[in-house]
Backbone as a chain_set.jsonl record, in Angstrom:
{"seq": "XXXXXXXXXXXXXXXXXXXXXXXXXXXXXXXXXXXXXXXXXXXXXXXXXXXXXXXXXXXXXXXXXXXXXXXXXXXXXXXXXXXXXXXXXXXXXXXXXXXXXXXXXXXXXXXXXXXXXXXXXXXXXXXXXXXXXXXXXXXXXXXXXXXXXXXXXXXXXXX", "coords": {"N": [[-24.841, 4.842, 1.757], [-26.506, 3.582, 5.031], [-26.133, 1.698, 6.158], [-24.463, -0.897, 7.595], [-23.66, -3.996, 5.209], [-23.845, -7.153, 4.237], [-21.527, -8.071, 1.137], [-20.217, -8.162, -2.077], [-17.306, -9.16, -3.778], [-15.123, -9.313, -6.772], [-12.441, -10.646, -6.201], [-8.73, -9.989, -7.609], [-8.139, -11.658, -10.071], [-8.337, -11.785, -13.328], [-8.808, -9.277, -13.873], [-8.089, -6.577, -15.486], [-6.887, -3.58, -14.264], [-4.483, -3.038, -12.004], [-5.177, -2.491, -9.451], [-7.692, -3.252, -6.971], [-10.703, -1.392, -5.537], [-12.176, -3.318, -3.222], [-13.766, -3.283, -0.487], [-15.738, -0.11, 0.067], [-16.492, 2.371, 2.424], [-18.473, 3.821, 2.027], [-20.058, 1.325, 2.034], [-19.759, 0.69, 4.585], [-20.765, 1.956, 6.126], [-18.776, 4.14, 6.531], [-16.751, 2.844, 8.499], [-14.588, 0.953, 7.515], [-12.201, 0.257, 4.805], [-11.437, -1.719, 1.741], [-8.9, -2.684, 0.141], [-7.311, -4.107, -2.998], [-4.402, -4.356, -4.125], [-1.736, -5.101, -7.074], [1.917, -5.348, -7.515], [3.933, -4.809, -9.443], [7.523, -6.155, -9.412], [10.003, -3.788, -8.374], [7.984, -2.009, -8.18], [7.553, 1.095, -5.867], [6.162, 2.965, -4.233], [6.016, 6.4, -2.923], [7.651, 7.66, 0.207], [5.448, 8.039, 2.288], [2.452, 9.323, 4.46], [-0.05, 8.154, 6.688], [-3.475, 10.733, 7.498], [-5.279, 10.888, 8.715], [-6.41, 7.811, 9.21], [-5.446, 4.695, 10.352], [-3.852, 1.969, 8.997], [-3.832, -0.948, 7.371], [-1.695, -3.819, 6.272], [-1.864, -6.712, 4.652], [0.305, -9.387, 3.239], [-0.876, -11.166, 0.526], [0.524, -12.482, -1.411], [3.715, -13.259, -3.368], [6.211, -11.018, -2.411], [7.266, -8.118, -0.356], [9.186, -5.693, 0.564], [9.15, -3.526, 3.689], [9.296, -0.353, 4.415], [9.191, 1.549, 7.02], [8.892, 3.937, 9.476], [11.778, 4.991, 9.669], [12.514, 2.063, 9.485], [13.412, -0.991, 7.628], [11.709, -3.791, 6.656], [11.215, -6.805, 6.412], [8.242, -8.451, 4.284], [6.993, -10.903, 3.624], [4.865, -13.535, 1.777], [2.025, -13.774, 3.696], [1.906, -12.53, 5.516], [1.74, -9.366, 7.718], [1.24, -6.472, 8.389], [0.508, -3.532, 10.744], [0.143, -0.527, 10.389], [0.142, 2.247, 11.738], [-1.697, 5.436, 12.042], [-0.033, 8.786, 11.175], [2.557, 7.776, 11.044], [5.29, 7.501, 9.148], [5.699, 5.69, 6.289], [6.537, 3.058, 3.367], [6.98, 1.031, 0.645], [8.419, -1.717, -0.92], [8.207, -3.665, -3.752], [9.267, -6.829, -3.986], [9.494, -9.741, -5.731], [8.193, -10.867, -8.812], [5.739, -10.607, -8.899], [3.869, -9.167, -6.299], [0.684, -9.715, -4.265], [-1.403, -7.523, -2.215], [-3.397, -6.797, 0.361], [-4.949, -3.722, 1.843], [-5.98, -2.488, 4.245], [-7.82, -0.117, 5.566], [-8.785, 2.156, 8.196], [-10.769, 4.167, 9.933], [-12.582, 4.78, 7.284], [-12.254, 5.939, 3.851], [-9.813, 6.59, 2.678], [-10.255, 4.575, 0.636], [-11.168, 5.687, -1.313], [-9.185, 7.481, -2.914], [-7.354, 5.503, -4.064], [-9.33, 4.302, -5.521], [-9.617, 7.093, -7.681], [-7.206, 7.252, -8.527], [-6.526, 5.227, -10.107], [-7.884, 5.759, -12.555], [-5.736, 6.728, -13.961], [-3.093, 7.128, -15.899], [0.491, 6.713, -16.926], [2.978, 7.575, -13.996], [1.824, 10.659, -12.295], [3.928, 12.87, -11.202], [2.896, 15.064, -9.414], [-0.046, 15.129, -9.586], [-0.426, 12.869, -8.302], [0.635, 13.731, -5.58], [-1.175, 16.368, -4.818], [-3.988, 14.954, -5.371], [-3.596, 12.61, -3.085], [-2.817, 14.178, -0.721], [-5.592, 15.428, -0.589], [-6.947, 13.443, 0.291], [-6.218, 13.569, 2.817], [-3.43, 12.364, 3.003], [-0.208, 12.474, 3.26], [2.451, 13.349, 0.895], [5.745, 12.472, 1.79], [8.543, 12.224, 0.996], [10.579, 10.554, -1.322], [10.756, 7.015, -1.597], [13.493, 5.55, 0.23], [16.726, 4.588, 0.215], [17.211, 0.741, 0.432], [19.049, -1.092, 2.411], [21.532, -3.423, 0.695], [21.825, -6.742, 1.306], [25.187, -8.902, 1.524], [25.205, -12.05, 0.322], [24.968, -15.133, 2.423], [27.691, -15.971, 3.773], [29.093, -14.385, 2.139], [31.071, -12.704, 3.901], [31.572, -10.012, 4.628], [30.528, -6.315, 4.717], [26.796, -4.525, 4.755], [25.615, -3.867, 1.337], [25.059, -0.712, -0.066]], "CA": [[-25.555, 3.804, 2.468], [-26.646, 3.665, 5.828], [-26.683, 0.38, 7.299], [-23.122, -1.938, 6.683], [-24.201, -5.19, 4.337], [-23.145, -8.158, 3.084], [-20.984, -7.514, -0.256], [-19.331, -9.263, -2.189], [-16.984, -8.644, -4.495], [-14.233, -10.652, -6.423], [-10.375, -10.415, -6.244], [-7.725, -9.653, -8.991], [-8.5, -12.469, -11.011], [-9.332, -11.201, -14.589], [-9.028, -7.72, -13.737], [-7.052, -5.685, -16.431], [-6.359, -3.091, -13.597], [-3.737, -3.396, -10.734], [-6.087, -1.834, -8.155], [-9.51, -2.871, -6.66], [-11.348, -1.4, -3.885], [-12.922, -4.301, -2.325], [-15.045, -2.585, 0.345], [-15.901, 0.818, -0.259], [-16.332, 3.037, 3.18], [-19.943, 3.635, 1.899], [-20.358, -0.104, 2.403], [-19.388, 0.085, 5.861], [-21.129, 3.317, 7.576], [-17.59, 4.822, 7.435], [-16.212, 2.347, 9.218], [-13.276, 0.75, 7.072], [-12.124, 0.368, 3.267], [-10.164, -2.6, 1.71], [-8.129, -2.307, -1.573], [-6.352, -4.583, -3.38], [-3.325, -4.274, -5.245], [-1.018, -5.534, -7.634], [2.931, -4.285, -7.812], [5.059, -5.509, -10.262], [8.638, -5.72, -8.973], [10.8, -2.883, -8.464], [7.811, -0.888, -7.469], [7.714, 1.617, -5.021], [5.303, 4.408, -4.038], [6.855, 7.334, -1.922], [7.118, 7.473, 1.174], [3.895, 8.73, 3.107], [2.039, 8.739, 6.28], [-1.68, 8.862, 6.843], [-3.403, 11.589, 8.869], [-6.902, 10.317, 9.375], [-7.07, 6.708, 9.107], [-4.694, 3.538, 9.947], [-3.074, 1.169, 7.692], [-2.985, -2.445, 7.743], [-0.899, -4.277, 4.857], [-1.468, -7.778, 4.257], [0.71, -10.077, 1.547], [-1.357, -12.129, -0.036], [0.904, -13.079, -3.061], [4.86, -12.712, -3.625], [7.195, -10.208, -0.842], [7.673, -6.637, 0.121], [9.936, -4.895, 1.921], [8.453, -2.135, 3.942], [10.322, 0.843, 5.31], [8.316, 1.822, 8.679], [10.004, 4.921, 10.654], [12.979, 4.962, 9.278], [13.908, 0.906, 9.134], [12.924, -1.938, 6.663], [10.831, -4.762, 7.447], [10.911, -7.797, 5.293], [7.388, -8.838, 4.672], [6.495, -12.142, 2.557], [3.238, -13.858, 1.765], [1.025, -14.261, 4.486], [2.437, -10.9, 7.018], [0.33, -8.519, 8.013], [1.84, -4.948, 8.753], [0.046, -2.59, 11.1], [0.979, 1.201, 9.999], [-1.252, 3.62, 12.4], [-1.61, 6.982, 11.249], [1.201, 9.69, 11.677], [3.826, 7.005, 10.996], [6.125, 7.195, 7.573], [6.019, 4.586, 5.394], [6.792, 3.239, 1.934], [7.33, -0.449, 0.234], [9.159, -1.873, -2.353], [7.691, -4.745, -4.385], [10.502, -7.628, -4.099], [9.278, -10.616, -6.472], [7.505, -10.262, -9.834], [4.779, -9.789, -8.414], [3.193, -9.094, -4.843], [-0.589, -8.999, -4.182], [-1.417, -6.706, -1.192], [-4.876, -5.94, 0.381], [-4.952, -2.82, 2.124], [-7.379, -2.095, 4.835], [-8.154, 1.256, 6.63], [-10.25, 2.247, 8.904], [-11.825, 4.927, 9.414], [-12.736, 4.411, 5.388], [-12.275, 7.501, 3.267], [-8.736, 6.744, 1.654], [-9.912, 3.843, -0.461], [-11.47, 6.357, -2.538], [-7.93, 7.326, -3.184], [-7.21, 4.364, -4.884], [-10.497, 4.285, -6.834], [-9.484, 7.698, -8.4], [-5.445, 7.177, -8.851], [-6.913, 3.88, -10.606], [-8.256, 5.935, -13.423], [-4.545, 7.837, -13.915], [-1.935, 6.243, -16.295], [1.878, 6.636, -15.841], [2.972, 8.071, -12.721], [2.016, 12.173, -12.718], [4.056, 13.099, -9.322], [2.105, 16.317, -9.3], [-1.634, 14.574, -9.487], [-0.311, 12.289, -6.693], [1.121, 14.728, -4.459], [-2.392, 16.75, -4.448], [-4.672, 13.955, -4.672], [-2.959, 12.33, -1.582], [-3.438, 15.276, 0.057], [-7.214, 15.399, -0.551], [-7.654, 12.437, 1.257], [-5.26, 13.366, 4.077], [-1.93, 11.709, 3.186], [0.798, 13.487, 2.872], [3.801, 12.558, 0.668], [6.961, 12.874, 2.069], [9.392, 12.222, -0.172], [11.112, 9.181, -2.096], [11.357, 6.055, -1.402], [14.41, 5.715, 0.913], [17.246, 3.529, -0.469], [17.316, -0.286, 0.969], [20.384, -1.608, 1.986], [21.338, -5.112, -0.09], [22.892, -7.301, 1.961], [25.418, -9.675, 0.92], [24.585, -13.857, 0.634], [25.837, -15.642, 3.979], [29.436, -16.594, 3.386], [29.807, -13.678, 1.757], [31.74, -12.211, 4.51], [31.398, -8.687, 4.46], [29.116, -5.208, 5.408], [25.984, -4.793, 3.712], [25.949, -2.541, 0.144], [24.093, 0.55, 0.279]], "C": [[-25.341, 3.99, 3.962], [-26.224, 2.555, 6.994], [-25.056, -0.481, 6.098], [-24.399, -3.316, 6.171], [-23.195, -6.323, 4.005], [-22.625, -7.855, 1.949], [-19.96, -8.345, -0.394], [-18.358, -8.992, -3.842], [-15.25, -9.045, -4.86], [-12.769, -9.842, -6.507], [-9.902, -9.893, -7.415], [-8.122, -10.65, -10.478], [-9.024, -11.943, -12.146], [-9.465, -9.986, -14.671], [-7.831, -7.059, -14.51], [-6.295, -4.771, -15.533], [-5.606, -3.821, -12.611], [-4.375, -2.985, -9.406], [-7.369, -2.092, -8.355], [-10.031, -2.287, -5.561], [-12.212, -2.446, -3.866], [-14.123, -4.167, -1.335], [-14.969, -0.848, 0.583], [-16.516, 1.661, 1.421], [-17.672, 3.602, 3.308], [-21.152, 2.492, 2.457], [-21.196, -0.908, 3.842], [-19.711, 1.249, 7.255], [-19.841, 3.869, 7.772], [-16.631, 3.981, 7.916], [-14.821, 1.435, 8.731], [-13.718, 0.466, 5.408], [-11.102, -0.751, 2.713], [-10.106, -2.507, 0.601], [-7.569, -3.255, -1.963], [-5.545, -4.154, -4.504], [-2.099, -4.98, -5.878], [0.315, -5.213, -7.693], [3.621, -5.385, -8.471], [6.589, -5.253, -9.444], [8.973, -4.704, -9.22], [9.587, -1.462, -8.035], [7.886, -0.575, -6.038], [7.229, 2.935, -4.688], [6.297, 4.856, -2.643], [6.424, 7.26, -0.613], [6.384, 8.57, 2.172], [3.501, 8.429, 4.097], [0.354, 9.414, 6.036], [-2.146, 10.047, 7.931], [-4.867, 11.566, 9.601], [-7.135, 8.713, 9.543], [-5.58, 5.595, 9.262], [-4.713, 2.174, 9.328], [-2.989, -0.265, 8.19], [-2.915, -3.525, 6.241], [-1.031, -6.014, 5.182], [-0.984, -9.009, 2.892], [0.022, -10.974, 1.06], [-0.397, -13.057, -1.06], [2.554, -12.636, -3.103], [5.425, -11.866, -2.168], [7.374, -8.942, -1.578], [8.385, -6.649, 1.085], [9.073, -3.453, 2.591], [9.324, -1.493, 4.714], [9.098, 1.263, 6.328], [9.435, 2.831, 9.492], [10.966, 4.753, 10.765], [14.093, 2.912, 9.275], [12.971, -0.356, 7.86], [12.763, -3.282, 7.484], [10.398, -5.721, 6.232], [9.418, -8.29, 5.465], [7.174, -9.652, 3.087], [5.203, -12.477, 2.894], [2.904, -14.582, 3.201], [1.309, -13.119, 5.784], [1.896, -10.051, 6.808], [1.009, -7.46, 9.011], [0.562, -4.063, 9.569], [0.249, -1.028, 11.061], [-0.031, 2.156, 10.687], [-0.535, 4.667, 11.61], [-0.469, 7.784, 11.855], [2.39, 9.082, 11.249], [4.036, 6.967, 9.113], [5.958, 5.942, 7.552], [5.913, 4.131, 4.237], [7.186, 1.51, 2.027], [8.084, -0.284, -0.969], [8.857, -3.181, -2.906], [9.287, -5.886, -4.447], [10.328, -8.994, -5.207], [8.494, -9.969, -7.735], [6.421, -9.761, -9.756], [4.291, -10.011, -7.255], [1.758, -8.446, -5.132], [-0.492, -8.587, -2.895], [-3.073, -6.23, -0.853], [-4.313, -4.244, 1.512], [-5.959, -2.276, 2.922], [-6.995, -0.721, 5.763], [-9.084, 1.515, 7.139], [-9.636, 3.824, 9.996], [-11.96, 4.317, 7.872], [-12.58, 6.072, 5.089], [-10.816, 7.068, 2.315], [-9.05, 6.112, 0.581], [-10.518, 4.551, -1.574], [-10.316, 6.902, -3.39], [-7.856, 7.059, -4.16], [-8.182, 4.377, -5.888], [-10.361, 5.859, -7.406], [-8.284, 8.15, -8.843], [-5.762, 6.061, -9.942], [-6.75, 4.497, -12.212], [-6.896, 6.979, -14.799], [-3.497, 6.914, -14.591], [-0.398, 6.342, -15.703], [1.724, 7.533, -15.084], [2.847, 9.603, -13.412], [2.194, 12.349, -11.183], [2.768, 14.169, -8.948], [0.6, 15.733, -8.921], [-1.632, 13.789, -7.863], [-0.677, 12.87, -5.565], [-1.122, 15.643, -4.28], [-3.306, 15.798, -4.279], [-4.733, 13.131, -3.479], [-3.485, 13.091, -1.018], [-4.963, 15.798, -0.014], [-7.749, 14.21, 0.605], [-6.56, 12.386, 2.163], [-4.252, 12.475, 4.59], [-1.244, 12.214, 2.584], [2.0, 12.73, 2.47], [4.976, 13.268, 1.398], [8.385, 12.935, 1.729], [9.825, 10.923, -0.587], [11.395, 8.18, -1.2], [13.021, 5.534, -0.786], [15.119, 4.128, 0.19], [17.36, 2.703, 0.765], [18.632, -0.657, 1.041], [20.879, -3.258, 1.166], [22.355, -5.731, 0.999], [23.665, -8.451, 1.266], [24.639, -11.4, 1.202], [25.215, -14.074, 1.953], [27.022, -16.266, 2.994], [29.832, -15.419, 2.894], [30.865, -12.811, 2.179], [32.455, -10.557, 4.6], [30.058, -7.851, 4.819], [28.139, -5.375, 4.475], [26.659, -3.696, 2.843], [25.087, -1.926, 0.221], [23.818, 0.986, -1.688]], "O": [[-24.268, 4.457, 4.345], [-26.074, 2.61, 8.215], [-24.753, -0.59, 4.91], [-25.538, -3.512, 6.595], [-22.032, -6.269, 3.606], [-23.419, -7.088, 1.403], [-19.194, -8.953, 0.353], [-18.933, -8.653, -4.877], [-14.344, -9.125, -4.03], [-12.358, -8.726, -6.824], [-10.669, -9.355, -8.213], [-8.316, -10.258, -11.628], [-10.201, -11.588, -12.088], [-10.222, -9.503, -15.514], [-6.69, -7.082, -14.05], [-5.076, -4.844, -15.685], [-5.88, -4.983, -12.311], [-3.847, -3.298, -8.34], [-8.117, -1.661, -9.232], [-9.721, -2.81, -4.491], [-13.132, -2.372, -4.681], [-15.182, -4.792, -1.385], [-14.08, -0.409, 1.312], [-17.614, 1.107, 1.464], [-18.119, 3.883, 4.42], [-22.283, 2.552, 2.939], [-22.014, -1.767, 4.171], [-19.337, 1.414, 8.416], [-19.521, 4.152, 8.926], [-15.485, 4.399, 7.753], [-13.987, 1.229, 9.613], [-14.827, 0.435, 4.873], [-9.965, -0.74, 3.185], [-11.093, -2.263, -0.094], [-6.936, -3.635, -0.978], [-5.939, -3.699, -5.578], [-1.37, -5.507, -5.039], [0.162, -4.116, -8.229], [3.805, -6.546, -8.105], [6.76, -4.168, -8.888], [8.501, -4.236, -10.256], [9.941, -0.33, -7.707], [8.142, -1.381, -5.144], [7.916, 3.938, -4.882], [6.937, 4.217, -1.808], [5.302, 6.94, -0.22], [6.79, 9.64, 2.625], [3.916, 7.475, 4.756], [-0.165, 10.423, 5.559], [-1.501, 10.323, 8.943], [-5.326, 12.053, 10.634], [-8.199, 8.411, 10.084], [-4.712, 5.662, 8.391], [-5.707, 1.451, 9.271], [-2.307, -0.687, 9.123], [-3.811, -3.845, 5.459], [-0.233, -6.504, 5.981], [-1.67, -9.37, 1.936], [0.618, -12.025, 1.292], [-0.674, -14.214, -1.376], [2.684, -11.447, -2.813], [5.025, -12.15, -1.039], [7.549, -8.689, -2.77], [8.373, -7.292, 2.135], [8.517, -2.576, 1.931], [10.024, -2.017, 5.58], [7.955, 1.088, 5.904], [10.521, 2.506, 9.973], [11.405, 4.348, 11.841], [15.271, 2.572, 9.171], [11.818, -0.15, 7.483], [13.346, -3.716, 8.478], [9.544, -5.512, 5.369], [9.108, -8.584, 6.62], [7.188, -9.219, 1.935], [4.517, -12.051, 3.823], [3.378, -15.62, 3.663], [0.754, -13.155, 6.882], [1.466, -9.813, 5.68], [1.239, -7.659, 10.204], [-0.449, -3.942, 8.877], [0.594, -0.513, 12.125], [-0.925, 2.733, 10.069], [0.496, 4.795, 10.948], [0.0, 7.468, 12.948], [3.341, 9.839, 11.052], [3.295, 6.592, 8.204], [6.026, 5.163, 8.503], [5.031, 4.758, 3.649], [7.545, 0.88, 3.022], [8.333, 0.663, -1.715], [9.494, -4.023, -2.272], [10.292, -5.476, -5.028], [11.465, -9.287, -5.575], [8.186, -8.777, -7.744], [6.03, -8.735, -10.314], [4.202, -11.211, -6.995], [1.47, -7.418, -5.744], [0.399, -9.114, -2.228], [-3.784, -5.528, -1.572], [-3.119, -4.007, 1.691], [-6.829, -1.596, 2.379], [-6.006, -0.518, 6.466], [-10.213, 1.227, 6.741], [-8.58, 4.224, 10.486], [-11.301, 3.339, 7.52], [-12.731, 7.051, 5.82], [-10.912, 7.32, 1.114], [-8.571, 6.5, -0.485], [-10.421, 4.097, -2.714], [-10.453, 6.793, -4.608], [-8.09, 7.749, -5.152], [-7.861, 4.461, -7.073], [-11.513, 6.053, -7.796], [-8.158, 9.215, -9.448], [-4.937, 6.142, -10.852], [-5.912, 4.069, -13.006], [-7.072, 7.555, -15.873], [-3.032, 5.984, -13.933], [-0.052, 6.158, -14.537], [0.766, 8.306, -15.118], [3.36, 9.938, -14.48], [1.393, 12.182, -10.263], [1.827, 13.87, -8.212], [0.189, 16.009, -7.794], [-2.306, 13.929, -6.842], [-1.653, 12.765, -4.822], [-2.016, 15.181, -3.572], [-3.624, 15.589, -3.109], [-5.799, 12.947, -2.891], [-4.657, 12.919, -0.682], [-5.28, 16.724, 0.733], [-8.653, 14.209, 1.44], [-5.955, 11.329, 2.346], [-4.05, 11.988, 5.702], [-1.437, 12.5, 1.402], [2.555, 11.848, 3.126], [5.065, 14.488, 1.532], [9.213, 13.694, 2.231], [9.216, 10.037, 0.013], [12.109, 8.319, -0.207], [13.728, 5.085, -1.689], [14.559, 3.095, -0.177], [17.531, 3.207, 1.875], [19.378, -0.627, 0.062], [20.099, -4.184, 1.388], [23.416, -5.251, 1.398], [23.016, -9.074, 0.426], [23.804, -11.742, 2.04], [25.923, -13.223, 2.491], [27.081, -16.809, 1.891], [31.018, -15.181, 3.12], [31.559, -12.199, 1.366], [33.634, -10.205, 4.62], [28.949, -8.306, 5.102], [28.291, -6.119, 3.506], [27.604, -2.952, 3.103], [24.059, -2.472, 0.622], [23.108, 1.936, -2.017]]}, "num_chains": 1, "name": "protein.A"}
C-alpha cells in the first residue's frame, strides 16, 4: 500500500497467540510498525540491538525489567522505554504477565514478529538467522539481574 490509512485492529483480547502486529509497515508507507506482546513471567529474549530501525517499549499490563547498555531499568505499567538503534538491549518479564506494545519506526521489523509468531518452542538457531534478516543482531543471553534484598534487610544486593 501506498497511501497510510485508517486501520483498525483489536488488541490481545481473545487471541490464542502471544504476539500481534498491530500496524503493519505496509499500512504506514514504511513509516512505523506496532506489535503487541504477551510474556509470561520469567521470560526473557536475548539480548539484541537493532540496526535499521528504533525501539520504543511501552507497558501496558504487569512490569519488566529492561537491561539498556549494560544497566537495568525497572519498567512497570504505564513506562515507555526509548531504545534507538545500535543500543543493546534485553527484558525480563517480572509479574505473571506483562503486555508490551512495541513500536518501530522505520517499519520492517514487525514482520519479524509476524514470522517468529508462526514458530513453536524457542529454536535459538531460527532466531539467530531470522533476526538477522531483518537487521537485528543477537548478541548473546540475557545478562543476569541483580536481586536486591527487601529494605531492612541490611545488606549488598545478590547476584
Amino acid at each position: 500500500m501506498d497511501k497510510p490509512g485508517l486501520r483498525v485492529r483489536s488488541s490481545y483480547a481473545g487471541r490464542e497467540s502471544n504476539i500481534a502486529v498491530l500496524v503493519w509497515g505496509e499500512e504506514t508507507a514504511g513509516r512505523c510498525g506496532l506489535v503487541e506482546t504477551v510474556e509470561e513471567r520469567g521470560a526473557h529474549p536475548p539480548r539484541h540491538l537493532h540496526l535499521r530501525e528504533d525501539e520504543t517499549l511501552y507497558v501496558v499490563e504487569g512490569s519488566l525489567s529492561v537491561w539498556v547498555a549494560g544497566e537495568w531499568v525497572e519498567a512497570p505499567a504505564g513506562t515507555a522505554l526509548f531504545l534507538p538503534r545500535g543500543v543493546e538491549h534485553a527484558l525480563l518479564a517480572e509479574t505473571e504477565r506483562a503486555r508490551v506494545l512495541s513500536f518501530f519506526a522505520p517499519a520492517g521489523f514487525e514482520r519479524f514478529y509476524g514470522e517468529m509468531d508462526t514458530v513453536g518452542p524457542l529454536d535459538v538457531e531460527r532466531l539467530v538467522t531470522t533476526a538477522a534478516r531483518y537487521g537485528c543482531e543477537i548478541a548473546g543471553p540475557t545478562p543476569a539481574r541483580p536481586l536486591v534484598e527487601s529494605a531492612g534487610g541490611g545488606g549488598d544486593a545478590v547476584y
